[in-house]
C-alpha positions as CSV (number, residue, x, y, z in Angstrom):
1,X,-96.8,-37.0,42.3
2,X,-97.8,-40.2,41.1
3,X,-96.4,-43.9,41.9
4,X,-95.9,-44.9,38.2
5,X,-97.0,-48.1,36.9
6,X,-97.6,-49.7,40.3
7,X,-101.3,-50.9,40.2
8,X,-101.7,-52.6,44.3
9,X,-104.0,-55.1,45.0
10,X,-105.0,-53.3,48.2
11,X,-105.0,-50.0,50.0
12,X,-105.8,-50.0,53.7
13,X,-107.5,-46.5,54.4
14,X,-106.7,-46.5,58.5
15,X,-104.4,-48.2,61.1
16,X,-106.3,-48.9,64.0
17,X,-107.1,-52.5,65.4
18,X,-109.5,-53.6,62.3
19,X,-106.8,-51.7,59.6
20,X,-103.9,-53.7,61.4
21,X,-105.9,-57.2,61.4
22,X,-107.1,-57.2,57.9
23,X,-103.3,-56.1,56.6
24,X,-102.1,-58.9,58.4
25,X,-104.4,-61.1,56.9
26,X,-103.6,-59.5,53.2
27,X,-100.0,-60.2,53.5
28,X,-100.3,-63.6,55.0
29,X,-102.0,-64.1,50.9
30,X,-98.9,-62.9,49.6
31,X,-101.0,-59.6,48.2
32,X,-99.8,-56.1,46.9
33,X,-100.8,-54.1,49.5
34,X,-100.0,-50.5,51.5
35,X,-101.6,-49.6,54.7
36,X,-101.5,-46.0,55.5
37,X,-102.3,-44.2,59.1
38,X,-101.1,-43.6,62.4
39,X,-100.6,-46.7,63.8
40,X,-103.3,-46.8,66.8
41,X,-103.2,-43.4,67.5
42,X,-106.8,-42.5,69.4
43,X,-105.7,-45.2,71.3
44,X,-102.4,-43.7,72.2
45,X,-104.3,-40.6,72.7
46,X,-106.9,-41.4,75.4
47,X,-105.7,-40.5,79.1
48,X,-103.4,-42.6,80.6
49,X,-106.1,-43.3,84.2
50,X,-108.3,-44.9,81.4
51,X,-108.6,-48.8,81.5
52,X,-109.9,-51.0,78.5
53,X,-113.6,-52.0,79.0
54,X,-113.3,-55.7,77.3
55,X,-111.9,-58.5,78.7
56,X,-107.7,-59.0,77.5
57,X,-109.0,-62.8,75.9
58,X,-112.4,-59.9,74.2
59,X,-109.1,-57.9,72.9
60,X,-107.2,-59.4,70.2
61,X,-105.9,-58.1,67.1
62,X,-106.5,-61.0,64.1
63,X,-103.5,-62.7,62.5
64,X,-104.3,-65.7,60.5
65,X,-102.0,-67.8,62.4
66,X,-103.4,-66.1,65.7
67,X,-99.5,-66.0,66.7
68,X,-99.9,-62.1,67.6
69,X,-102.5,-62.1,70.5
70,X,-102.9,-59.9,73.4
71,X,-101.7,-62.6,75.9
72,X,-98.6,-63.2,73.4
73,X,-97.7,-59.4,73.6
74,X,-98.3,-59.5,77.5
75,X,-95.8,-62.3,77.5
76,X,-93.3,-60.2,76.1
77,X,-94.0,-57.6,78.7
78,X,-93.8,-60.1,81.6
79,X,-97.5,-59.5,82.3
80,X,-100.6,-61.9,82.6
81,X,-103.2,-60.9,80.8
82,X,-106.1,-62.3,83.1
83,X,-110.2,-62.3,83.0
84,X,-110.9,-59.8,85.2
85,X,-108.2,-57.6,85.2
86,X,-108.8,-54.6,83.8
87,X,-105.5,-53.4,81.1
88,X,-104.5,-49.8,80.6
89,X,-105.4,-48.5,77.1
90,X,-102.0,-47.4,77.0
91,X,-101.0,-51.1,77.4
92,X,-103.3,-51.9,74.5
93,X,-102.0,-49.0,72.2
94,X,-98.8,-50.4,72.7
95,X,-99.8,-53.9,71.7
96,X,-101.0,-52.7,68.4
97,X,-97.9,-50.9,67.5
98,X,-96.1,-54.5,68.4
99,X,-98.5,-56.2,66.2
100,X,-97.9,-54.2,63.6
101,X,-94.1,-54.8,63.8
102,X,-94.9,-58.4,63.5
103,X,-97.9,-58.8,61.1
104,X,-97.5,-56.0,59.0
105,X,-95.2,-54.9,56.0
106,X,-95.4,-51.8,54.2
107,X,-97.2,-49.4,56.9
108,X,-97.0,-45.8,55.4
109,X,-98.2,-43.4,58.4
110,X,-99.4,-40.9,56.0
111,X,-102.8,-40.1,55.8
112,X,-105.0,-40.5,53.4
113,X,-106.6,-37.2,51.8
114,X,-109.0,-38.5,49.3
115,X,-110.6,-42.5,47.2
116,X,-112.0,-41.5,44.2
117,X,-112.7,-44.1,41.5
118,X,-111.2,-45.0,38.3
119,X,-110.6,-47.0,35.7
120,X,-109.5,-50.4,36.8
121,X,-109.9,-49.6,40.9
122,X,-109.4,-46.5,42.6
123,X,-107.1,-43.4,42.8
124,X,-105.5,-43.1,46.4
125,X,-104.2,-39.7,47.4
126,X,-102.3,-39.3,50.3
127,X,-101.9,-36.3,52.4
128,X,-98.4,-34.7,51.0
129,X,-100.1,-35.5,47.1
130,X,-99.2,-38.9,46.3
131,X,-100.8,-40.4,44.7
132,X,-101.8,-44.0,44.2
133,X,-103.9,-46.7,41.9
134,X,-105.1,-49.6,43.3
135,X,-107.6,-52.2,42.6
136,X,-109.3,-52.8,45.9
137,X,-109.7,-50.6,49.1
138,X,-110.2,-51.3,52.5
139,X,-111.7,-48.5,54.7
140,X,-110.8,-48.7,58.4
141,X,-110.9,-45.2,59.3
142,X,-111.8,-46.3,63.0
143,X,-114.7,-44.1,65.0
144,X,-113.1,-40.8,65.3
145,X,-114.7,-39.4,61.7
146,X,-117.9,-40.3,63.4
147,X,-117.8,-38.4,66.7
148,X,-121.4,-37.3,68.1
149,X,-122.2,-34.1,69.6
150,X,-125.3,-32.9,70.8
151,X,-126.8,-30.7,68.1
152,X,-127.1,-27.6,70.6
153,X,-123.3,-27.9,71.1
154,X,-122.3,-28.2,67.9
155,X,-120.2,-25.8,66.3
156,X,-119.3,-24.2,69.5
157,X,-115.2,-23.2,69.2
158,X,-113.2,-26.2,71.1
159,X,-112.3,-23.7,74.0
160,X,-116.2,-24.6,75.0
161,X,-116.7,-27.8,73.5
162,X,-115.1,-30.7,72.7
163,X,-115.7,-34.7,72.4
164,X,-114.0,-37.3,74.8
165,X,-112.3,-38.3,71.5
166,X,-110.2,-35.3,71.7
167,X,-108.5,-35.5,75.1
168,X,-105.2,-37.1,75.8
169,X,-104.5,-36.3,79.2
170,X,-107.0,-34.1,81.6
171,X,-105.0,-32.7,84.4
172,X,-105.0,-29.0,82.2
173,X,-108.6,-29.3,83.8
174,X,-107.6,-28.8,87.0
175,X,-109.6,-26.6,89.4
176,X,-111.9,-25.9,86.5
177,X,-115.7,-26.2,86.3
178,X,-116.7,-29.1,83.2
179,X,-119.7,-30.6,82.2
180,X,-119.4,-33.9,81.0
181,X,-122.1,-35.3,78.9
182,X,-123.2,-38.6,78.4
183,X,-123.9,-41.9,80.4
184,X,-121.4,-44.8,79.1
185,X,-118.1,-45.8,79.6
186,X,-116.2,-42.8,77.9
187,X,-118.8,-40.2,80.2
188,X,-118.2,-42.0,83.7
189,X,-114.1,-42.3,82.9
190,X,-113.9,-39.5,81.9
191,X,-115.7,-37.4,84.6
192,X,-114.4,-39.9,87.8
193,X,-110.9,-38.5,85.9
194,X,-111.3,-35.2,86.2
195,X,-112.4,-35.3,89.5
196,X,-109.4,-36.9,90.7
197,X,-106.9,-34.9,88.8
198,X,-109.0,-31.7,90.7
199,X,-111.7,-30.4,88.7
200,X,-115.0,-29.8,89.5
201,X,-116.8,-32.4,87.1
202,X,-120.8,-33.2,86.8
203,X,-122.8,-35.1,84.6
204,X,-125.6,-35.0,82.4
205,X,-127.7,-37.5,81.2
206,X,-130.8,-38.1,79.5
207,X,-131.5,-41.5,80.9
208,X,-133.1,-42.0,84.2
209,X,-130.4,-44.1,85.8
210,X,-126.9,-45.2,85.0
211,X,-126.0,-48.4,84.3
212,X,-123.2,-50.7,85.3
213,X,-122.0,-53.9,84.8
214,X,-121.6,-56.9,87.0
215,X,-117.5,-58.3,88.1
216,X,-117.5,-60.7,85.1
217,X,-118.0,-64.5,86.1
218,X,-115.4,-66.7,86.2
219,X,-114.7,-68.2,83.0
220,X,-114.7,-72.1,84.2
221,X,-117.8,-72.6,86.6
222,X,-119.7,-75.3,85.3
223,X,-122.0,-76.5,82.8
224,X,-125.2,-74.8,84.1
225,X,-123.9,-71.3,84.9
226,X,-122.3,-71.7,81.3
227,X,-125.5,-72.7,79.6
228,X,-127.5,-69.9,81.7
229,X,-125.4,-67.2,80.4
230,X,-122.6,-68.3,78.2
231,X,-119.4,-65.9,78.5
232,X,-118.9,-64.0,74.8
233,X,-116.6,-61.3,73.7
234,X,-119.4,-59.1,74.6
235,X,-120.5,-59.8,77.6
236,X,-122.5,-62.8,79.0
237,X,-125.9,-64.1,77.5
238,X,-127.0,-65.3,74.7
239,X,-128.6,-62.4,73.0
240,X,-124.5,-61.4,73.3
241,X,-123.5,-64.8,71.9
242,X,-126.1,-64.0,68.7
243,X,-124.4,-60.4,68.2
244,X,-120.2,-61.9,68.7
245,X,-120.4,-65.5,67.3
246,X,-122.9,-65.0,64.1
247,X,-122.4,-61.1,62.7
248,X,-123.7,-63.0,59.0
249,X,-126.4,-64.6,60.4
250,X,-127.4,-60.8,61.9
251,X,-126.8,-59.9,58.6
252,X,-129.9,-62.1,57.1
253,X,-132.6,-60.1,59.6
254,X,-135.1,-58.2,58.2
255,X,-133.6,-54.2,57.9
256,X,-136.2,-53.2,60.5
257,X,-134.9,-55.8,63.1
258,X,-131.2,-55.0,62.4
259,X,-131.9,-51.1,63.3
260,X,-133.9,-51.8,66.3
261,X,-130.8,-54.0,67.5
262,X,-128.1,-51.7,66.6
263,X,-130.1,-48.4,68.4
264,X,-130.4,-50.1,71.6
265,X,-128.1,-53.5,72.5
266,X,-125.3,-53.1,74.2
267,X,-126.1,-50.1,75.5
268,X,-124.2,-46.9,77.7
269,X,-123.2,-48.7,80.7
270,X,-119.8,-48.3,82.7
271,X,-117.7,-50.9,84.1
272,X,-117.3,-52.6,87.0
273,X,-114.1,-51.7,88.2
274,X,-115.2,-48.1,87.6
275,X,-117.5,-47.5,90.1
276,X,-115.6,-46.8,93.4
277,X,-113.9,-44.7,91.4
278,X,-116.9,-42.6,90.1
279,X,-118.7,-42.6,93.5
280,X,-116.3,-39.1,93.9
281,X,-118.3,-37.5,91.3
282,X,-121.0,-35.6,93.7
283,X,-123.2,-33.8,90.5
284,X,-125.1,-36.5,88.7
285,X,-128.0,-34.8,86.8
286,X,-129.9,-38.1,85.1
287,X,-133.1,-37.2,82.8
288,X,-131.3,-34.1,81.8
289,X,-130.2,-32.9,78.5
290,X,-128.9,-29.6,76.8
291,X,-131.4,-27.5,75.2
292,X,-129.3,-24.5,74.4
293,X,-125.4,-23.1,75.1
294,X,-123.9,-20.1,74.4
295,X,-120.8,-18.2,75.6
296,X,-120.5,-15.9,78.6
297,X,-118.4,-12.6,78.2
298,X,-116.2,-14.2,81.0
299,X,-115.0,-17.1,78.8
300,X,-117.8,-19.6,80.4
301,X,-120.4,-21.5,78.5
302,X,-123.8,-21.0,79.6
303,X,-125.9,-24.2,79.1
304,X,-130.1,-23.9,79.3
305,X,-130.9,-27.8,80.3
306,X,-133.9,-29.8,81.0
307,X,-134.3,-31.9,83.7
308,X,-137.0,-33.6,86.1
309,X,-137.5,-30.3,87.6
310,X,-137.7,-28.1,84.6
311,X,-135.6,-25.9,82.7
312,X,-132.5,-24.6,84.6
313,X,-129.3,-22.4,83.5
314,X,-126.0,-24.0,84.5
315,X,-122.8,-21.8,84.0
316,X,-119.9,-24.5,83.3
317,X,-115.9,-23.2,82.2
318,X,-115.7,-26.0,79.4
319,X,-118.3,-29.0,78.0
320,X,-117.0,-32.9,77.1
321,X,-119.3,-34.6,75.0
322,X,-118.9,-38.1,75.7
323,X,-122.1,-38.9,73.7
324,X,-120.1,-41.5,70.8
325,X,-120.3,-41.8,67.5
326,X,-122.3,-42.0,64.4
327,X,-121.9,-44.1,61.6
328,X,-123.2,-42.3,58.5
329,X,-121.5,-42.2,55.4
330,X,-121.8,-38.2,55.2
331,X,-118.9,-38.1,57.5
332,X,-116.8,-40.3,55.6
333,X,-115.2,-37.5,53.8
334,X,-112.2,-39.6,52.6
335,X,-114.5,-41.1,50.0
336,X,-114.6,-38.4,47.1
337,X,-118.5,-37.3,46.9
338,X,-118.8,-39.4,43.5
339,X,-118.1,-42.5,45.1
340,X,-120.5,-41.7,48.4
341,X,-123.1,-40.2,46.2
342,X,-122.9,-44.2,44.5
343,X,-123.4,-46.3,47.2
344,X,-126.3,-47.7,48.9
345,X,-127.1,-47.2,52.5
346,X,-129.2,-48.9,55.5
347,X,-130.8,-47.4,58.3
348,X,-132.0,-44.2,59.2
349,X,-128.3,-42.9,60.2
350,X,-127.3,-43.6,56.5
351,X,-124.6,-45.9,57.1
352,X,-123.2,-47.4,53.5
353,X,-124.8,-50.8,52.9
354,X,-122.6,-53.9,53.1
355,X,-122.8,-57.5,51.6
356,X,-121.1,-60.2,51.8
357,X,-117.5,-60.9,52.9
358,X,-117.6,-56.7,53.9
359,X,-117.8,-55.3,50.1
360,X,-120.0,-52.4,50.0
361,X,-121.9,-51.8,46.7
362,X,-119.1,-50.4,44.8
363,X,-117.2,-53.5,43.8
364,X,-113.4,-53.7,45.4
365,X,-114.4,-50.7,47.9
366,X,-114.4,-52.5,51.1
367,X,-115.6,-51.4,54.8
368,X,-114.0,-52.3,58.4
369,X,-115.1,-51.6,61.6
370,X,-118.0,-49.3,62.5
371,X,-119.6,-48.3,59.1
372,X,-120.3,-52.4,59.2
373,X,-121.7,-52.2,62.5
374,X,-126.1,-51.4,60.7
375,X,-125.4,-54.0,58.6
376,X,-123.2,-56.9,61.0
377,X,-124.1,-56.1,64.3
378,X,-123.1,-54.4,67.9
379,X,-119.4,-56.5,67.4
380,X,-118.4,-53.9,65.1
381,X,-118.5,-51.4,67.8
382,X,-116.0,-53.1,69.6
383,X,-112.3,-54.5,69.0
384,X,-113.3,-58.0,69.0
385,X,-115.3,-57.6,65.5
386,X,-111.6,-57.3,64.0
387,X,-111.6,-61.2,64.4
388,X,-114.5,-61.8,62.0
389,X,-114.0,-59.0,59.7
390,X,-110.1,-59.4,58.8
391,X,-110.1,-63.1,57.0
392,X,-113.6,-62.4,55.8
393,X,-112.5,-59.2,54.4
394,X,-109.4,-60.3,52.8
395,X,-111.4,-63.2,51.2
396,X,-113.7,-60.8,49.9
397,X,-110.6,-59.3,48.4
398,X,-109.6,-62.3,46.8
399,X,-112.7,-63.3,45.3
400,X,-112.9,-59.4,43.5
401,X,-109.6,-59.8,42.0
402,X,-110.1,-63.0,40.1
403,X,-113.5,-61.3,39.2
404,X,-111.3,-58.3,37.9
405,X,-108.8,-60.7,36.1
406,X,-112.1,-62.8,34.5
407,X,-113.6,-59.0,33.4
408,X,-116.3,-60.0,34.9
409,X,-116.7,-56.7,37.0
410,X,-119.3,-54.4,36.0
411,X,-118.9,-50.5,37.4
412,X,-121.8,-48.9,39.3
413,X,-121.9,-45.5,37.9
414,X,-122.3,-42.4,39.9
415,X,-124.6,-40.0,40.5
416,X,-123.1,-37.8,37.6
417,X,-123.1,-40.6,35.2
418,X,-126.7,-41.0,35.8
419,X,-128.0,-38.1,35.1
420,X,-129.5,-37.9,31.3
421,X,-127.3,-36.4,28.4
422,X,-128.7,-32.6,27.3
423,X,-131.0,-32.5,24.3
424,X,-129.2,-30.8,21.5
């Protein structure tokens, strides 16, 4: 089925926090535009013991008139949003779904199967066959196309393996045996979780130590303090204020530089409030990693691991990998393989190269969100880079549709197209 003779200025490919801000920003300009997906939804799937990690001023959706904030939403709720106090995801799911009430017209929470170009823009097909033309797209497929696993548990059957992304809530864990890998935020949660809900839950970690972070300053405490280590969306410091306040200026540094940023800032490290909590989990195994798993006849997982002390054979009932995600363009399997094969990439993970205002090189295909993150910086990890991407984004937008109207456009053509005709 096909929408006849509707040609949109804009398809949103994902309604998450960065889909949600840049629709926002796309109807404020009065533009022909659909969003599609689940509003929020690996938000409103995470357990409900889980907290957000940012700060609630760190956690705002973008509006151009900034009327839709976190603290606006709170009000609504009779709530203070405050520094320092840690909100339930399930707080913050909810805030997006009231954002989107406000900000956002035409959200279709369909799916989107496939983005193929053609002629004039793109060809849009949703999940039930419709399908769609429009002249610009917006990717903002959030992080779950990207989830990591450990390459010795990968393609293990879900009864043995699965990622933190997958769990709502844990308590079906009770009294059960789990191995929870990783060493950030999403690993420490998850396992201090499980143990309180009655499973027996370890770690295992490749680095040496965890890492936590510090009960945040308070936000007004002087000039010096300030100038030491100014407060940003990220965290305090100014290698922090470089990555939230100037993503184009991180843009500018040499390839090289940008990947050695994006591998190690900001790196796994759980939060404050967190740590009571986690002092229950008793089986911390740091320097270790998985070297090979298999199943058990019994319906266990037996894991081979290396550690300080050697190899050693662990028998667990059920493995999390909390290890995050990857942004490589491989795994952005909306994009048809014509339009992947076409663009450029940066990095050694192969994430799809982005220029200015957050257009990849496929004129009118536009990225959101993590893909950006090689090319803008650690923000995009994190729901704050929705404030610089959205307006940015939809400017982007803009400036390609006059381009279009002008015919000034000129088509990369893909991998197909490039190969040589055949020699009669």
């Amino acid at each position: 089925m096909t929408t006849e003779g509707t040609m949109y200025d804009l398809v949103i490919v994902g309604a998450g926090p960065y889909g949600l801000s840049v629709a926002a920003h796309a109807a404020a300009h009065g533009l022909n535009c659909r969003t599609f997906g689940r509003p929020m939804e690996s938000w409103h799937a995470m357990p409900s013991g889980m907290f957000l990690k940012s700060e609630p001023w760190a956690s705002h959706l973008s509006d151009p008139r900034g009327a839709y904030g976190l603290d606006a939403y709170a009000t609504t709720r009779g709530v203070r949003a405050e520094h320092g106090v840690p909100l339930p995801v399930g707080f913050f799911a909810d805030y997006g779904d009231w954002f989107a009430r406000q900000a956002v017209p035409a959200l279709d929470e369909r799916l989107i199967a496939s983005v193929a170009p053609r002629s004039a823009g793109f060809e849009v097909v949703a999940e039930d066959g419709e399908t769609l033309r429009t002249r610009t797209v917006a990717l903002a497929v959030g992080v779950l196309p990207f989830m990591e696993i450990p390459g010795p548990l990968r393609g293990l059957p879900r009864a043995y393996v699965t990622h933190s992304s997958h769990h709502g809530e844990l308590d079906g864990f009770a009294g059960r045996d789990v191995t929870v890998v990783g060493a950030g935020q999403a690993a420490l949660e998850t396992a201090a979780i499980l143990t309180e809900q009655g499973a027996r839950a370890r770690i295992l970690a490749r680095s040496d130590r965890l890492h936590w972070n510090t009960l945040p300053p308070a936000l007004d405490r002087g000039l010096w303090p300030s100038l030491r280590a100014p407060h940003t969306g990220l965290g305090c410091g100014w290698h922090n204020r470089l990555y939230a306040d100037t993503p184009g200026l991180f843009r500018r540094l040499p390839a090289p530089t940008r990947e050695r940023i994006f591998d190690s800032a900001l790196g796994p490290a759980g939060a404050w409030w967190l740590r009571e909590r986690f002092a229950a989990v008793t089986d911390v195994r740091l320097g270790t990693h998985v070297v090979a798993a298999e199943p058990t006849g019994d319906e266990r997982l037996r894991l081979e691991v290396s550690g300080p002390s050697g190899r050693e054979v662990l028998t667990t009932d059920h493995v999390v990998a909390a290890t995050g995600f990857t942004p490589s363009l491989d795994r952005a399997g909306v994009l048809s393989p014509a339009l992947r094969g076409a663009l450029r990439t940066v990095g050694a993970g192969g994430a799809p190269e982005v220029g200015a205002r957050f257009e990849s090189s496929w004129p009118g295909l536009f990225l959101a969100g993590l893909l950006t993150a090689p090319s803008y910086g650690p923000s995009m990890r994190f729901v704050f880079g929705a404030g610089y991407t959205a307006g940015r984004l939809v400017r982007g937008v803009r400036q390609r549709l006059r381009a279009t109207a002008r015919g000034t456009v000129t088509r990369p053509r893909t991998g197909e197209e490039r190969k040589p005709a055949a020699r009669a």
